[in-house]
RODRENMAR-311373 format. One record per residue (C-alpha): residue in three letters; x negated, y negated, z negated; residue number from 1. Coordinates in Angstrom, 3 decimals, always signed. Example, Ala and Ser with C-alpha at 12.3 -4.5 7.8 and 13.67 -1.06 7.14 Angstrom:
% residues 2
ALA | -12.300 | +4.500 | -7.800 | 1 .
SER | -13.670 | +1.060 | -7.140 | 2 .
***
This chain:
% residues 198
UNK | -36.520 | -3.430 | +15.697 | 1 .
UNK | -36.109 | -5.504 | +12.597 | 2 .
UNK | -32.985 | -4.543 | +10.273 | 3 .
UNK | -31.383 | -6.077 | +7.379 | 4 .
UNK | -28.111 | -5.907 | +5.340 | 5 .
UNK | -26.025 | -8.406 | +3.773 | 6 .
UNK | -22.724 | -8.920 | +2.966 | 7 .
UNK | -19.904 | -11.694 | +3.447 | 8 .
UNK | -18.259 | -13.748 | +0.561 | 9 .
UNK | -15.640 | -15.407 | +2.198 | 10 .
UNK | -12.061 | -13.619 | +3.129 | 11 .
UNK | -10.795 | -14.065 | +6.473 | 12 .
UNK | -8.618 | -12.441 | +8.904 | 13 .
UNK | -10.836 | -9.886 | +11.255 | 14 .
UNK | -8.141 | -8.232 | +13.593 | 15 .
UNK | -10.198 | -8.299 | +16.314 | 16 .
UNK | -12.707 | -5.406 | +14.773 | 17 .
UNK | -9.935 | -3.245 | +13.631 | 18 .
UNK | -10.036 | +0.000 | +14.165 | 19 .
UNK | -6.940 | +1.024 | +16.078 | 20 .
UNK | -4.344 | +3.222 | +14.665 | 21 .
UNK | -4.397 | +6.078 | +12.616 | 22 .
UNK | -3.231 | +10.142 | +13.311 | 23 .
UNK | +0.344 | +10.215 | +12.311 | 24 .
UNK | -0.011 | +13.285 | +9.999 | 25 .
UNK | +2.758 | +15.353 | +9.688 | 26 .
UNK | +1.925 | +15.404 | +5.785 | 27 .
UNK | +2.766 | +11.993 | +5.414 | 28 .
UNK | +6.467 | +11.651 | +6.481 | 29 .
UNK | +6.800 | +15.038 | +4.988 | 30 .
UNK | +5.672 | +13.791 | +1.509 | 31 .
UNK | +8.075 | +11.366 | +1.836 | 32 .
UNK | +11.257 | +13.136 | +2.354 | 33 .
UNK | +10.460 | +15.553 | -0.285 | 34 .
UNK | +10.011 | +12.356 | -2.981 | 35 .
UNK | +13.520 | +11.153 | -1.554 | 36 .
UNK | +14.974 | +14.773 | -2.221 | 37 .
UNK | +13.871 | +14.478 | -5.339 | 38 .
UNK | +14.946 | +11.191 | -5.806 | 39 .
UNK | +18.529 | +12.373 | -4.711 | 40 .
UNK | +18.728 | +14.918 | -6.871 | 41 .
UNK | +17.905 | +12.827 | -9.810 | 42 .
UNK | +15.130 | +13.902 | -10.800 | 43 .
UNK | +12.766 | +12.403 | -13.143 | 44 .
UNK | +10.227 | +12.618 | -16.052 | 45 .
UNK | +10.125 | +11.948 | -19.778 | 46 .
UNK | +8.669 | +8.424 | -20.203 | 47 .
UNK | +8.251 | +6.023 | -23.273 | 48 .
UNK | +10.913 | +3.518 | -22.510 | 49 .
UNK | +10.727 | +0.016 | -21.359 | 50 .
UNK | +12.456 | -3.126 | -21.972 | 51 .
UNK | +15.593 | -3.470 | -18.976 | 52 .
UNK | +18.356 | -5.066 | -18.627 | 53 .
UNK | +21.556 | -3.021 | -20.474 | 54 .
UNK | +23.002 | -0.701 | -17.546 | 55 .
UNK | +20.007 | -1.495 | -15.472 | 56 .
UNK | +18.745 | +2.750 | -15.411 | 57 .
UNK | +18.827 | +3.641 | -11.776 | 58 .
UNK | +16.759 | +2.449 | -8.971 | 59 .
UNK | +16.811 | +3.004 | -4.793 | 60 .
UNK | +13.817 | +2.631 | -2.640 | 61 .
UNK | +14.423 | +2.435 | +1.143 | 62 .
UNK | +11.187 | +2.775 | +3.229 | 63 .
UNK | +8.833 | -0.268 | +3.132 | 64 .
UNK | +9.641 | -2.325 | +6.182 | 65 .
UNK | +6.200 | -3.137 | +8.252 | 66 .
UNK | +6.046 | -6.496 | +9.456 | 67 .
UNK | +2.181 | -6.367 | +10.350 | 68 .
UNK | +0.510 | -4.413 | +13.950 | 69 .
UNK | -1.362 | -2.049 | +11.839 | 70 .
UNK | +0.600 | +1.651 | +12.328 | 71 .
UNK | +1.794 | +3.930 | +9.155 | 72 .
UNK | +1.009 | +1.482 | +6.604 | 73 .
UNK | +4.496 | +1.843 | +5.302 | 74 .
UNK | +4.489 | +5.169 | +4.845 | 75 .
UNK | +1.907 | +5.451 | +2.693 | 76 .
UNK | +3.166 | +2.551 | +0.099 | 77 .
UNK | +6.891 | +4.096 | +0.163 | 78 .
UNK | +6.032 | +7.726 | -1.435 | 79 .
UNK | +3.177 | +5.871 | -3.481 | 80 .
UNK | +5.708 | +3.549 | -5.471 | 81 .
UNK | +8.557 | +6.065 | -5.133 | 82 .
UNK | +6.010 | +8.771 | -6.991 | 83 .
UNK | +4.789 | +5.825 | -9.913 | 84 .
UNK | +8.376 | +5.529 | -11.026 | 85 .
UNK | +9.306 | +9.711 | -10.772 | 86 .
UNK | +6.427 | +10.194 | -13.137 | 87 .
UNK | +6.957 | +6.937 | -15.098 | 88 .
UNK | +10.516 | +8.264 | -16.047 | 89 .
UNK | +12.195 | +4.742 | -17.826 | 90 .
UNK | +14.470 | +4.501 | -14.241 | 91 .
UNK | +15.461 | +7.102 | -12.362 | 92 .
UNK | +15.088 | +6.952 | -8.518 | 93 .
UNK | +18.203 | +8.000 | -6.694 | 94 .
UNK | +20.158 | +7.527 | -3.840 | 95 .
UNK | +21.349 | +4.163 | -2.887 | 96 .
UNK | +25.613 | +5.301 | -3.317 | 97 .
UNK | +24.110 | +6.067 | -7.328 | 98 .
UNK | +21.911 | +2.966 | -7.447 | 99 .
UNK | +22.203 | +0.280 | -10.430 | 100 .
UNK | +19.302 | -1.387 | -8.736 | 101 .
UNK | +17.855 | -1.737 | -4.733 | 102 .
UNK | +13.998 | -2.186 | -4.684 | 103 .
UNK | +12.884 | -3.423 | -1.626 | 104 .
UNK | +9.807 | -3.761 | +0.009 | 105 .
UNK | +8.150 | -5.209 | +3.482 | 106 .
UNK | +5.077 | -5.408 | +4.451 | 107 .
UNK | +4.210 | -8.783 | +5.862 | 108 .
UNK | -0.034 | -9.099 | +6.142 | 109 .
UNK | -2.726 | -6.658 | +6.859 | 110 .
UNK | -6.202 | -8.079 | +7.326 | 111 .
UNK | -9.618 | -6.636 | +7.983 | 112 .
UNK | -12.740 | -7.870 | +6.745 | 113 .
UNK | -16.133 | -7.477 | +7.466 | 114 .
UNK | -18.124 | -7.332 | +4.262 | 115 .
UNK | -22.023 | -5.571 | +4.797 | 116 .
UNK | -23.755 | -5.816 | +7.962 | 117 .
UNK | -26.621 | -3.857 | +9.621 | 118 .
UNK | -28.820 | -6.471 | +11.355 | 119 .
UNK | -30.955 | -5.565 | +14.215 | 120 .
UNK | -33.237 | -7.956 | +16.024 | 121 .
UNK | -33.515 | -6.169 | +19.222 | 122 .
UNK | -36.082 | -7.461 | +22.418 | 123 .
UNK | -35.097 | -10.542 | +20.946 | 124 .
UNK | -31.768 | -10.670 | +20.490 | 125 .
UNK | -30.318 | -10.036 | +17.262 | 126 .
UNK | -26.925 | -7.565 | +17.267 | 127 .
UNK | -24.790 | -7.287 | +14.120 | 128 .
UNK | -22.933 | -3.534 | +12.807 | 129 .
UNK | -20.222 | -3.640 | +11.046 | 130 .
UNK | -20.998 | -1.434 | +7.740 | 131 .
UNK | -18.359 | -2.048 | +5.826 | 132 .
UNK | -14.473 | -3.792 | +5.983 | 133 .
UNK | -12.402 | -4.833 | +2.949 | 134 .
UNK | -8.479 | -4.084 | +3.724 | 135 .
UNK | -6.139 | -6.702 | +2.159 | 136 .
UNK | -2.787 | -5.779 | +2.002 | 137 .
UNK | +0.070 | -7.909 | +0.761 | 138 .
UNK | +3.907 | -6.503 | +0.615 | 139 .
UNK | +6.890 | -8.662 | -0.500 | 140 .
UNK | +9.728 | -7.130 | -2.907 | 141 .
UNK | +12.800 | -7.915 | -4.320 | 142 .
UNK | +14.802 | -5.968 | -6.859 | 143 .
UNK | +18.600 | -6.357 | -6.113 | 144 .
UNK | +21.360 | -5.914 | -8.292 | 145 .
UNK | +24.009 | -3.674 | -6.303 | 146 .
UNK | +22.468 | -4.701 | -3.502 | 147 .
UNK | +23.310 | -8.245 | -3.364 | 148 .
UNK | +22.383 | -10.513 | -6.881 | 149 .
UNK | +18.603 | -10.884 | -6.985 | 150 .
UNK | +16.716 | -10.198 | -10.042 | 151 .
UNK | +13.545 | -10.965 | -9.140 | 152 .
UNK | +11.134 | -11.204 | -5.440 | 153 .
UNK | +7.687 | -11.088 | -5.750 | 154 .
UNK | +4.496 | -11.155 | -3.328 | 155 .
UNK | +2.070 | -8.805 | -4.557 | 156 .
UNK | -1.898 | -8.654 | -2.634 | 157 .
UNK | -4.045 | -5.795 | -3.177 | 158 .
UNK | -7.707 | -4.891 | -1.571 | 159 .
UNK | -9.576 | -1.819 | -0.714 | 160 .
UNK | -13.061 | -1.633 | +0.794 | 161 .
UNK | -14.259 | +1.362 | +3.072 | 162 .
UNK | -17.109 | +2.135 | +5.436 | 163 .
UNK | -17.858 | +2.430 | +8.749 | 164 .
UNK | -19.758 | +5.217 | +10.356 | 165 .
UNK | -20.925 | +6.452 | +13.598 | 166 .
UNK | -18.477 | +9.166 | +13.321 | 167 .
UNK | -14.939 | +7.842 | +14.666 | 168 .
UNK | -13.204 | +10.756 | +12.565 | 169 .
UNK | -15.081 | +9.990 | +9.229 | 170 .
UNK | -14.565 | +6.039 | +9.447 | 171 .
UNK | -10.624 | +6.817 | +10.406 | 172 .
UNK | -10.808 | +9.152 | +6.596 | 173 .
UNK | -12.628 | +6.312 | +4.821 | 174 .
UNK | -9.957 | +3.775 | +6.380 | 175 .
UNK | -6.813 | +5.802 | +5.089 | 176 .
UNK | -8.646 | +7.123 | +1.342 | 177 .
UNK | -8.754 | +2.829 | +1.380 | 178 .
UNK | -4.834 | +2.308 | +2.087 | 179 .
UNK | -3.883 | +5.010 | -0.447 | 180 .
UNK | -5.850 | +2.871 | -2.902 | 181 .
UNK | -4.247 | -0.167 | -1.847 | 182 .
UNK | -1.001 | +1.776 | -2.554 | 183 .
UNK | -1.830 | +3.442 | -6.006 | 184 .
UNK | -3.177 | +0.165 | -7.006 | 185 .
UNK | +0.241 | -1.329 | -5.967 | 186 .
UNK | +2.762 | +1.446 | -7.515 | 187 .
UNK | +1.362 | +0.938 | -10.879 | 188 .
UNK | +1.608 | -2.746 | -10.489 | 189 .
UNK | +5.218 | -2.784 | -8.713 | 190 .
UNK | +6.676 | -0.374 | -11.622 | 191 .
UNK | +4.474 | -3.024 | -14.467 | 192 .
UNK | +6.460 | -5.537 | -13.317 | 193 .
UNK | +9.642 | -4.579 | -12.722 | 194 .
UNK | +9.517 | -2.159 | -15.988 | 195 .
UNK | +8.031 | -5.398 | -18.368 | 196 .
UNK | +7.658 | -8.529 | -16.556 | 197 .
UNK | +11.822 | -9.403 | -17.182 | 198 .
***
C-alpha cells in the first residue's frame, strides 16, 4: 500500500473523532482541594507587585463551570489558574466570605481537530489515520467586585496539539499532557490580565 502524510490548515470543529472521556484520576480532584486549602488558609508567595485597583488584594476562584461534552476539562483549568496566582503572590487567593474579588470561569467550547494524516491507498481504496488532533479550548471569565459589580469579562482561546497512537492508553496520556498545556498556557494569561490589563 501507498502512504503519505499531510496536514490540515483550516480549524474546524471535529467532535465526531474525539476520543471519548478520560480516567477520572483521583490526583486530580485531590490537587484541587489541597490548592483551595491553601487558598483558605491564605496562603501565598512573595511576588513583585502589580498595578490594582486600591483595596482590590484578595481573590476567590470557584471551580470552572463546563459548558462543553468533553469530561474533566474543568478540573484541570481550576487548580492550573488557582496555582499561577499562589505562586504569583500580588493577590491572595482565599475563600469567597474573605474575597475583595470573585474570578469566575466557564468553559463554553472544546473542539478537536485533525491536523497530520497517514494516507493509505489500499486495493484501491484510499483510508485516512488520524495522526495528530489540535485541542482548542476557549473559557469565558469575569472578575466581580463582591460578587456583583463587574470589572472586567473576557473570552480567552488557547490550543494544544497531541498525537494519536495505536495504543488507546498512550493517545489518552498525550490527550491530557495537551489540556494541561491548554491550562498553563491559560493561568499565565488569566493572572496577565487581570494583574496588568486594568
Amino acid at each position: 500500500p501507498q502512504k503519505g502524510i499531510y496536514r490540515t490548515g483550516e480549524i474546524s470543529e471535529y467532535s465526531d473523532m474525539k476520543i471519548i472521556g478520560y480516567y477520572r484520576v483521583v490526583a486530580i480532584p485531590a490537587l484541587l482541594c489541597s490548592l483551595l486549602i491553601l487558598s483558605a488558609c491564605g496562603y501565598h508567595m512573595a511576588g513583585t507587585g502589580g498595578h490594582l485597583t486600591p483595596g482590590m488584594k484578595s481573590v476567590f476562584i470557584p471551580v470552572f463551570e463546563n459548558k462543553t461534552m468533553e469530561p474533566i476539562v474543568e478540573e484541570e483549568l481550576t487548580p492550573a489558574v488557582i496555582r499561577e496566582f499562589l505562586q504569583d503572590g500580588r493577590v491572595e487567593v482565599v475563600d469567597r466570605s474573605r474575597a475583595d474579588m470573585v474570578l469566575k470561569g466557564s468553559v463554553v467550547s472544546y473542539k478537536e481537530t485533525p491536523v497530520s494524516f497517514d494516507e493509505s491507498l489500499v486495493e484501491g481504496i484510499m483510508r485516512n489515520n488520524v495522526l495528530e488532533y489540535r485541542i482548542v479550548v476557549t473559557t469565558h471569565l469575569i472578575l466581580l467586585q463582591n460578587n456583583s459589580l463587574s470589572l472586567w469579562e473576557k473570552d480567552i482561546t488557547s490550543t494544544a496539539e497531541y498525537t494519536v497512537s495505536s495504543d488507546v492508553m498512550t493517545t489518552r496520556v498525550s490527550k491530557l499532557s495537551a489540556l494541561r498545556e491548554i491550562a498553563r498556557n491559560l493561568s499565565q494569561e488569566v493572572a496577565d490580565r487581570m494583574l496588568l490589563g486594568w
